[in-house]
HTML snippet that shows the backbone in 3Dmol.js (N, CA, C, O; Angstrom):
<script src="https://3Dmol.org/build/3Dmol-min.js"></script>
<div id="view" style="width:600px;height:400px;position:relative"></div>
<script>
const pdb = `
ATOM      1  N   UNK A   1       0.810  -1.199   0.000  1.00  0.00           N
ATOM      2  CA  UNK A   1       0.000   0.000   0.000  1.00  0.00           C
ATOM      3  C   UNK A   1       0.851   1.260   0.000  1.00  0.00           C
ATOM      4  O   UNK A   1       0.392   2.309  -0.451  1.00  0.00           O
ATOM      5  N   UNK A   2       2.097   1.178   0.503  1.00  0.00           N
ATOM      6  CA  UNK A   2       2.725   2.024   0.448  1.00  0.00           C
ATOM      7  C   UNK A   2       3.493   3.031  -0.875  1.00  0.00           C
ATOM      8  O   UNK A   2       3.897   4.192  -0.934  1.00  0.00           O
ATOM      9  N   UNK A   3       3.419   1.782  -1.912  1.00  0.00           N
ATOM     10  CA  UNK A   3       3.836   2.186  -3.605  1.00  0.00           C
ATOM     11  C   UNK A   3       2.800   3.299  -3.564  1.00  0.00           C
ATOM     12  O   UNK A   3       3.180   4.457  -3.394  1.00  0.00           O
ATOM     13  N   UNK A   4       1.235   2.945  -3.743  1.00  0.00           N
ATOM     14  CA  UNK A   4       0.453   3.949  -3.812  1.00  0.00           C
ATOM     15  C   UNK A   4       1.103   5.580  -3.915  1.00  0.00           C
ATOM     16  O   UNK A   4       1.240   6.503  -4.718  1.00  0.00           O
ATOM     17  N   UNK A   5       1.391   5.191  -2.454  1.00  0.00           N
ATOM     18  CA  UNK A   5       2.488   6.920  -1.904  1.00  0.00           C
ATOM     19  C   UNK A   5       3.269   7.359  -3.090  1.00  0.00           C
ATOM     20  O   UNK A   5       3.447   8.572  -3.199  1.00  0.00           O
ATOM     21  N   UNK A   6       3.605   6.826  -3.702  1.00  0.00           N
ATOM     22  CA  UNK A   6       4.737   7.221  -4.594  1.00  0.00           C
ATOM     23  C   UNK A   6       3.927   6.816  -6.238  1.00  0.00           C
ATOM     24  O   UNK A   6       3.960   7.622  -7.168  1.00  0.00           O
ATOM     25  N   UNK A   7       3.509   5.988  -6.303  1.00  0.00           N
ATOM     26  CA  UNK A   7       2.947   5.265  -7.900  1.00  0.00           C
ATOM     27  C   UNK A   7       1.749   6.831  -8.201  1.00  0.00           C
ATOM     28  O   UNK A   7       1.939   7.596  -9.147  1.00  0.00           O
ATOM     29  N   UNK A   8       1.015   6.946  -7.557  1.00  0.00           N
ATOM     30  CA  UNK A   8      -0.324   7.877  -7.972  1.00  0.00           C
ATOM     31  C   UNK A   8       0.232   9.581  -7.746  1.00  0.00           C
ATOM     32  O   UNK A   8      -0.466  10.492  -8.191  1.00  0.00           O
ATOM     33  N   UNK A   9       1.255   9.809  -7.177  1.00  0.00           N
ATOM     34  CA  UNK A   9       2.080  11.103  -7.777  1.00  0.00           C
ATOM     35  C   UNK A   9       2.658  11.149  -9.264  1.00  0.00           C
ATOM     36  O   UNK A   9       2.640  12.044 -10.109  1.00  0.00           O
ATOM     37  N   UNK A  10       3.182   9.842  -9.272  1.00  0.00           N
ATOM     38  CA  UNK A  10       3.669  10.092 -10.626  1.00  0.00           C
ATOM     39  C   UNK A  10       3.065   9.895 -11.712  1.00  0.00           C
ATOM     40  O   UNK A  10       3.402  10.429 -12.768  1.00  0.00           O
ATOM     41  N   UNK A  11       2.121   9.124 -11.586  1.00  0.00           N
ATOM     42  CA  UNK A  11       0.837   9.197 -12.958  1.00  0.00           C
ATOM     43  C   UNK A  11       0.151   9.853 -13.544  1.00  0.00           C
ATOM     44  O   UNK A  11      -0.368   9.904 -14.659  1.00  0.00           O
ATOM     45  N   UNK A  12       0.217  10.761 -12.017  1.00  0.00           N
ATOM     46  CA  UNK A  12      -0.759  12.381 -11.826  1.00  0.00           C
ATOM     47  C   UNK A  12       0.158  13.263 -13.117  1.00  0.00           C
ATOM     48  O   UNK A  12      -0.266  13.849 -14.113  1.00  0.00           O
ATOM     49  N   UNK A  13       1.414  13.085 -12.663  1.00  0.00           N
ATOM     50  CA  UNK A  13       2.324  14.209 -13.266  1.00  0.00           C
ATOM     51  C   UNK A  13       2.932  13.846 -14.469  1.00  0.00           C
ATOM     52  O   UNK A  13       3.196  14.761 -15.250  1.00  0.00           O
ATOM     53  N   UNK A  14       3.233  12.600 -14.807  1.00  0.00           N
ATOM     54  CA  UNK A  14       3.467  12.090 -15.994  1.00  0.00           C
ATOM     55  C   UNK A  14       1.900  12.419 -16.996  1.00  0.00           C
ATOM     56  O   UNK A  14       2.101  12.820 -18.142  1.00  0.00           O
ATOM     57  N   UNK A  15       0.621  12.267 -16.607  1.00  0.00           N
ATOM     58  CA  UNK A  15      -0.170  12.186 -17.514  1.00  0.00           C
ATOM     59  C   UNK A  15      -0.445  14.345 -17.517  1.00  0.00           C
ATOM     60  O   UNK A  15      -0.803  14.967 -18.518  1.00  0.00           O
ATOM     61  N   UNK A  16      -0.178  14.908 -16.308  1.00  0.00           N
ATOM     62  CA  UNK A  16      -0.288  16.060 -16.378  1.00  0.00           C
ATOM     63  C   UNK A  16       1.258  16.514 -17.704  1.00  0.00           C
ATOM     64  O   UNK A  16       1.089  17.410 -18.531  1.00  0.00           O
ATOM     65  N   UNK A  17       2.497  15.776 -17.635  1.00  0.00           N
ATOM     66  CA  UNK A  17       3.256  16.054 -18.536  1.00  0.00           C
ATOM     67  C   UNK A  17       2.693  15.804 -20.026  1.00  0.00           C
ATOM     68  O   UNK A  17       2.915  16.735 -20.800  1.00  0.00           O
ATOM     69  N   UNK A  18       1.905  14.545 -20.622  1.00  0.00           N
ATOM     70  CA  UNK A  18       1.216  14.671 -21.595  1.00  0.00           C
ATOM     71  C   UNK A  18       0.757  15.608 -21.803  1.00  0.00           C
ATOM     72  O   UNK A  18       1.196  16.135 -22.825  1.00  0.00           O
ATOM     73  N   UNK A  19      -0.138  16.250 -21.194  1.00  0.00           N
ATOM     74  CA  UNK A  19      -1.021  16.972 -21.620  1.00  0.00           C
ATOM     75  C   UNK A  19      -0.171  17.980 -21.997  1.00  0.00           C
ATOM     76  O   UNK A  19      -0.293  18.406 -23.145  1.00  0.00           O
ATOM     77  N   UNK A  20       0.577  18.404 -21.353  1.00  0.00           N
ATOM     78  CA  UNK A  20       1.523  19.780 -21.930  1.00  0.00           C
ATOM     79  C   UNK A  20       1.647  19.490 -22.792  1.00  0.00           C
ATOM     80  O   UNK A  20       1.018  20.103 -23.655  1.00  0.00           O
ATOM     81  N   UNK A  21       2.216  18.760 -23.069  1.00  0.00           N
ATOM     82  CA  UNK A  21       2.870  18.481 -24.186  1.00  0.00           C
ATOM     83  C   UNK A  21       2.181  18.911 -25.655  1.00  0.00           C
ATOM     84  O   UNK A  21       2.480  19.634 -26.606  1.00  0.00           O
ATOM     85  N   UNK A  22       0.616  17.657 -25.101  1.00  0.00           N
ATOM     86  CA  UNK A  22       0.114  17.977 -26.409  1.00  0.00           C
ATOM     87  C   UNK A  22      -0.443  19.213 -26.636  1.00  0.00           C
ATOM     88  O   UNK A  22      -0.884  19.388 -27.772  1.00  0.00           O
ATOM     89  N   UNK A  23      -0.549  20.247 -25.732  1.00  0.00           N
ATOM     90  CA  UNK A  23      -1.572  21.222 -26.248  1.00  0.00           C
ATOM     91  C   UNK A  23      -0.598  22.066 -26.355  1.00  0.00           C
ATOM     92  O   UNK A  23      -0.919  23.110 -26.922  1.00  0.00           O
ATOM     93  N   UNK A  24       0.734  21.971 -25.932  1.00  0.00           N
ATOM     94  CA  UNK A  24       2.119  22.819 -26.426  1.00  0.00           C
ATOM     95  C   UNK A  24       2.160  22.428 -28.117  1.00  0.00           C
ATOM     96  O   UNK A  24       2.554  23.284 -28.910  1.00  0.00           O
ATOM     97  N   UNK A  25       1.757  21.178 -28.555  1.00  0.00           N
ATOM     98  CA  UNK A  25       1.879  20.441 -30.128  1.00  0.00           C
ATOM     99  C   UNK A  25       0.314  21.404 -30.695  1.00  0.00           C
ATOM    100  O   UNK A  25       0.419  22.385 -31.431  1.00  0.00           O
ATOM    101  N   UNK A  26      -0.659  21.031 -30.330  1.00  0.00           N
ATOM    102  CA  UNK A  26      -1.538  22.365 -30.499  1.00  0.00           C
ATOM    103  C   UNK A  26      -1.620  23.962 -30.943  1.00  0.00           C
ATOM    104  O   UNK A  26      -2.153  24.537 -31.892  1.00  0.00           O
ATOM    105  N   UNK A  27      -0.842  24.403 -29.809  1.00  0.00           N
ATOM    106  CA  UNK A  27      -0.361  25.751 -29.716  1.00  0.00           C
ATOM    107  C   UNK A  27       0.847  26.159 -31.052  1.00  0.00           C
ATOM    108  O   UNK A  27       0.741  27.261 -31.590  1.00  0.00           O
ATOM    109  N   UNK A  28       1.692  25.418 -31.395  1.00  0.00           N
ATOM    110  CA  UNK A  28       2.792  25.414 -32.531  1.00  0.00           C
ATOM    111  C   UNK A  28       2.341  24.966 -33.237  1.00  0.00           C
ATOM    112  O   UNK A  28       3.332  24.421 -33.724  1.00  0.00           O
ATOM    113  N   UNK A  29       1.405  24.600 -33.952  1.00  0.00           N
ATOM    114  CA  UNK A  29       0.481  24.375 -35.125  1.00  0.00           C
ATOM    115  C   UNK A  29       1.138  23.163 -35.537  1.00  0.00           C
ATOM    116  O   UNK A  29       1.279  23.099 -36.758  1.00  0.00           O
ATOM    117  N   UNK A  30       1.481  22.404 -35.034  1.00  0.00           N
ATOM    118  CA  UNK A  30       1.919  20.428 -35.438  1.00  0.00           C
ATOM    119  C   UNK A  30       0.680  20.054 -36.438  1.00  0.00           C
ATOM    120  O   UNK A  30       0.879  19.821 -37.630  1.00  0.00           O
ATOM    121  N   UNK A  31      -0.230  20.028 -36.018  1.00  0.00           N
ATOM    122  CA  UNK A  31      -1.405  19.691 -37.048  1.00  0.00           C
ATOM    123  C   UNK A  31      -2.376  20.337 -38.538  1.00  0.00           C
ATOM    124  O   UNK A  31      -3.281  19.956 -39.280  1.00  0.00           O
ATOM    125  N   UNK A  32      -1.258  21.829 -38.295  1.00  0.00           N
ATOM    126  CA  UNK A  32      -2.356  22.359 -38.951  1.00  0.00           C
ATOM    127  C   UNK A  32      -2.563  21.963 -40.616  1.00  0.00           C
ATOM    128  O   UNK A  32      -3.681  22.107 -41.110  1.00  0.00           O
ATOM    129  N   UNK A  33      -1.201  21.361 -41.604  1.00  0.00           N
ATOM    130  CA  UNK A  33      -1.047  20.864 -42.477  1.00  0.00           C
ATOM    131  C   UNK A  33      -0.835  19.197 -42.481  1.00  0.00           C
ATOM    132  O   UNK A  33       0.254  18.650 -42.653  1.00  0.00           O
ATOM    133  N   UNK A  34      -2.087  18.521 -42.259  1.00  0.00           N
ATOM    134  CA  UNK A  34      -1.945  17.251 -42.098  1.00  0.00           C
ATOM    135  C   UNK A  34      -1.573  16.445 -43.601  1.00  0.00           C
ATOM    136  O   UNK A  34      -0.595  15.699 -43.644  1.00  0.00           O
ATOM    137  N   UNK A  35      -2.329  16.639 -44.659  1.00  0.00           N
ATOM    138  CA  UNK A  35      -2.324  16.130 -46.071  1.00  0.00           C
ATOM    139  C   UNK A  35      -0.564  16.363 -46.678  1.00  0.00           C
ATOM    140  O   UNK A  35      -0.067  15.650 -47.549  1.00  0.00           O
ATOM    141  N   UNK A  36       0.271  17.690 -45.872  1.00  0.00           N
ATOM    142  CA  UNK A  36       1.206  17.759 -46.710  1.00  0.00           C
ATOM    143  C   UNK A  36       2.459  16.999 -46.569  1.00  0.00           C
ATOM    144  O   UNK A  36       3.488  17.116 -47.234  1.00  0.00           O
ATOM    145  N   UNK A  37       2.129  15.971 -45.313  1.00  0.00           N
ATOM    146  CA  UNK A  37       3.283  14.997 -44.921  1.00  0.00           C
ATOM    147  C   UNK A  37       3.051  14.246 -45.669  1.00  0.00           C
ATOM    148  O   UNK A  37       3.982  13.835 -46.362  1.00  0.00           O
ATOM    149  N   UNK A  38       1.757  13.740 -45.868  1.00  0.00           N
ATOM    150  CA  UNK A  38       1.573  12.482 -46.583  1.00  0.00           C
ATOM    151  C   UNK A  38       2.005  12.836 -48.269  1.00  0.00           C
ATOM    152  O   UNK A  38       2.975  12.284 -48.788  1.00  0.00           O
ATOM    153  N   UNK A  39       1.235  13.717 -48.929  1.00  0.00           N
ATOM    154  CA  UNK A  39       2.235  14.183 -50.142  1.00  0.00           C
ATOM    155  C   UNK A  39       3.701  14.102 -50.106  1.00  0.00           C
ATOM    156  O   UNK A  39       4.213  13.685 -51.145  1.00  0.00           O
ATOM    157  N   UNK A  40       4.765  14.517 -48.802  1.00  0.00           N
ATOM    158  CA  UNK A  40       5.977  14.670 -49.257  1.00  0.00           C
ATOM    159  C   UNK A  40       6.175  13.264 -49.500  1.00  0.00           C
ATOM    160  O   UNK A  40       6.511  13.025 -50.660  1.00  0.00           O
ATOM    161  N   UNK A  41       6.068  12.313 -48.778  1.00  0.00           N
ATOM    162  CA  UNK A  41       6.694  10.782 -48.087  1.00  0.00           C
ATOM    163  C   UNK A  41       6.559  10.484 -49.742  1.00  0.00           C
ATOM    164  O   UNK A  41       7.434   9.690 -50.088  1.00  0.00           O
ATOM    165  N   UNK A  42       5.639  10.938 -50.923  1.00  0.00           N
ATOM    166  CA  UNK A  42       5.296  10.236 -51.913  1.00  0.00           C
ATOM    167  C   UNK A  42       6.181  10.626 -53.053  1.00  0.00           C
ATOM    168  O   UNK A  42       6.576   9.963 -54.012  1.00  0.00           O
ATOM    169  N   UNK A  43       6.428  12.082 -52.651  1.00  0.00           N
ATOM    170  CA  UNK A  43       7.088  12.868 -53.864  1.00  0.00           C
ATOM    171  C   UNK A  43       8.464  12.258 -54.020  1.00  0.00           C
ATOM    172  O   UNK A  43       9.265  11.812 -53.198  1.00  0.00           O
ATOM    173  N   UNK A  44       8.490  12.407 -55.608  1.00  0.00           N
ATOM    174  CA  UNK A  44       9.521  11.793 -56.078  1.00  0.00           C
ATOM    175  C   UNK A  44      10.884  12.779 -56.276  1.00  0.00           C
ATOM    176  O   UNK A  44      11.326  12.866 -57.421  1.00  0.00           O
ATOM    177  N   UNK A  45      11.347  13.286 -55.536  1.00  0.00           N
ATOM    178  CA  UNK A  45      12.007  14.434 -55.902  1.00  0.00           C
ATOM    179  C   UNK A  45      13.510  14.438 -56.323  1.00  0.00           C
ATOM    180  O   UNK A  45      14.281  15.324 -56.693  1.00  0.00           O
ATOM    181  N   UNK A  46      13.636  12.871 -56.084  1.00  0.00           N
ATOM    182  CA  UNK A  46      15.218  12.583 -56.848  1.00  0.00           C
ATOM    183  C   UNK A  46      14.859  11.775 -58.156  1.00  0.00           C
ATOM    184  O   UNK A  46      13.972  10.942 -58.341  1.00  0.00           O
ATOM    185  N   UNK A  47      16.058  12.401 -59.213  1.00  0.00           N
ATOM    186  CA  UNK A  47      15.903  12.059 -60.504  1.00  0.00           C
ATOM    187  C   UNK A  47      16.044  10.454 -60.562  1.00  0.00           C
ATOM    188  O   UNK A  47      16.653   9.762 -59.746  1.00  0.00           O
ATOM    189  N   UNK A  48      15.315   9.996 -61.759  1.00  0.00           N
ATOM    190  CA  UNK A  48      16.077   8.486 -62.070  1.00  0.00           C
ATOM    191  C   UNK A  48      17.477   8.260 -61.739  1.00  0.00           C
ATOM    192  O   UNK A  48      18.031   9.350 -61.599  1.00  0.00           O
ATOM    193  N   UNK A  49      18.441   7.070 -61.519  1.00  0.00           N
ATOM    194  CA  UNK A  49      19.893   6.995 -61.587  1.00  0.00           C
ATOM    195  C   UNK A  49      20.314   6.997 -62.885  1.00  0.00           C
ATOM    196  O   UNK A  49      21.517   7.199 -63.048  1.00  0.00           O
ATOM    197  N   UNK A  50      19.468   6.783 -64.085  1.00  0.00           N
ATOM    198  CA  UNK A  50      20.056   6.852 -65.488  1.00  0.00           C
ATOM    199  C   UNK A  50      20.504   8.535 -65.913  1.00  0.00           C
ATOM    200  O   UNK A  50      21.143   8.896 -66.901  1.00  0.00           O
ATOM    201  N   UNK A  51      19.930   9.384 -64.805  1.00  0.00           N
ATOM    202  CA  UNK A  51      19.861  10.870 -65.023  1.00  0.00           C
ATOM    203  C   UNK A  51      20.907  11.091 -64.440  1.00  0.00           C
ATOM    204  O   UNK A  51      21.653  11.796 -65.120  1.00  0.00           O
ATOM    205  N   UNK A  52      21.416  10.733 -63.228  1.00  0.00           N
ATOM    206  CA  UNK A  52      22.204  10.951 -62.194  1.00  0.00           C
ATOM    207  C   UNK A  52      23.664  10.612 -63.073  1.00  0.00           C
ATOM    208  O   UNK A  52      24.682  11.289 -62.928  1.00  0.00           O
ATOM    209  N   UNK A  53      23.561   9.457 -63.988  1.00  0.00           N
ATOM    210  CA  UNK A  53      25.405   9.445 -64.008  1.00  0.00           C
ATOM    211  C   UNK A  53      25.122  10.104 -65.695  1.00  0.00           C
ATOM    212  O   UNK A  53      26.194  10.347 -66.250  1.00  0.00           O
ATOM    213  N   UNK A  54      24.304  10.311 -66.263  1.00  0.00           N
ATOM    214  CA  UNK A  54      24.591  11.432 -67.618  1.00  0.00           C
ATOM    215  C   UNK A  54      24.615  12.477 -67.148  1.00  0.00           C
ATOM    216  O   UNK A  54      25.024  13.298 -67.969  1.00  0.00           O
ATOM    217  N   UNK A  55      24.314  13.015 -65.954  1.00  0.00           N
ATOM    218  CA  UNK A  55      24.902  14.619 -65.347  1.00  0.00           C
ATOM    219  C   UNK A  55      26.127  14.521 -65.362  1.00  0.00           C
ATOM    220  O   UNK A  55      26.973  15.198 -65.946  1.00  0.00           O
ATOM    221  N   UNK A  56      26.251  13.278 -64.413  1.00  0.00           N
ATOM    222  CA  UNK A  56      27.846  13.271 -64.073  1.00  0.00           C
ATOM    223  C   UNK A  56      29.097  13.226 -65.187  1.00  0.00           C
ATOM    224  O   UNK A  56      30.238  13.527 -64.837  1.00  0.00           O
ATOM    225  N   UNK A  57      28.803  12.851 -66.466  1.00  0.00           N
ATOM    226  CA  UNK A  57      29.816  12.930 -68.139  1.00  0.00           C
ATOM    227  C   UNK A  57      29.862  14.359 -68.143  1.00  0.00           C
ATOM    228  O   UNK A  57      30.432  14.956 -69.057  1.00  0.00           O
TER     229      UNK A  57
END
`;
const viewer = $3Dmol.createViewer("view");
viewer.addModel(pdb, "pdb");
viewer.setStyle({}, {cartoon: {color: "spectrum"}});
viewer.zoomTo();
viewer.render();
</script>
């Protein structure tokens, strides 16, 4: 019974640290362009390698 003493402070404050967190991720606009991560991950923005070594001649 005694963990209690110590276990339910820190759950308090670990889940009170979430929350900062997220509404600090909130506040800095983390979400406000959701669609444009998923576009980059797709974009192709390096050339073929057949392009890469006829630059290089």
């Amino acid at each position: 019974m005694e963990i209690l003493v110590i276990l339910v402070p820190l759950a308090l404050s670990l889940g009170l640290a979430g929350l900062a967190a997220f509404l600090w991720s909130l506040k800095s606009g983390q979400y406000e362009d959701l669609d444009g991560a998923a576009w980059r991950a797709i974009a192709d923005d390096d050339p073929p390698q057949e392009v890469q070594v006829q630059a290089k001649r």
